[in-house]
C-alpha positions in Angstrom: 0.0 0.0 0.0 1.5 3.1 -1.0 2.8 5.8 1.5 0.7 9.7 1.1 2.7 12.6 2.9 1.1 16.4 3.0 2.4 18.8 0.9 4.0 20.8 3.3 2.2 24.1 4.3 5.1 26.4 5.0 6.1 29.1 2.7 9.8 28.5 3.4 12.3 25.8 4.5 14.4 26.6 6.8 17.4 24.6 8.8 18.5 26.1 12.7 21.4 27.4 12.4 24.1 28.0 15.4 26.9 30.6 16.2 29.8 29.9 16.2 32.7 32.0 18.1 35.4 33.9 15.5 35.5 36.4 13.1 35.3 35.3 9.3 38.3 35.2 7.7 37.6 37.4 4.1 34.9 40.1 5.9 36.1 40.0 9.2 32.7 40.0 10.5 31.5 38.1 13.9 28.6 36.2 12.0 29.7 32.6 12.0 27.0 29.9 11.6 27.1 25.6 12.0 24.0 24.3 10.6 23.5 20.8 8.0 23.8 20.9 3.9 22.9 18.5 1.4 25.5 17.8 -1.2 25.9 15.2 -4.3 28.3 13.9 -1.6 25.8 13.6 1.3 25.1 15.4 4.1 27.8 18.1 5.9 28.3 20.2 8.8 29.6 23.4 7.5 30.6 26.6 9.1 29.8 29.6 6.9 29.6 33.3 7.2 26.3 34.6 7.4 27.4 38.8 6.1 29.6 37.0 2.6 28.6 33.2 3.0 32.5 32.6 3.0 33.2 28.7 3.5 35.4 28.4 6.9 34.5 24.3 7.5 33.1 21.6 5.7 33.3 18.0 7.7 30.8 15.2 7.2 27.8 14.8 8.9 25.3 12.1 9.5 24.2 9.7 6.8 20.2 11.1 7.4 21.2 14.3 8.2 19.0 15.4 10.6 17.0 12.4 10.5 17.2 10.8 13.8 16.4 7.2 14.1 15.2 5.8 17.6 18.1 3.0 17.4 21.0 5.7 17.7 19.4 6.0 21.0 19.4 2.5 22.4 
């Protein structure tokens, strides 16, 4: 039997992003973010300037991203 999801209501996606303490290396602003990003490559934790979007870290994250399954737990 086939699985039916909503169509999502929300005007606009959007992932929680976290500061991060430094200044950015090309705008020299204190506006650091961590938050998740889908690649071609899978999913990464990346550290980006919020003022320039300047690229400070890019290490892998999760295989489902923020998908958390209840066996991770146990």
């Amino acid at each position: 039997m086939p699985v039916h999801f909503r169509r999502p209501t929300d005007r606009h996606l959007f992932v929680e992003r976290t500061q991060v303490d430094g200044d950015c290396p090309a705008c020299r602003r204190h506006e650091l973010h961590r938050y998740p990003v889908l690649c071609e490559d899978g999913w990464f934790d990346v550290v980006k300037c919020a003022h320039c979007l300047t690229s400070i870290s890019r290490q892998p994250g999760p295989k489902l991203g923020p998908v958390e399954l209840l066996s991770d737990f146990l």
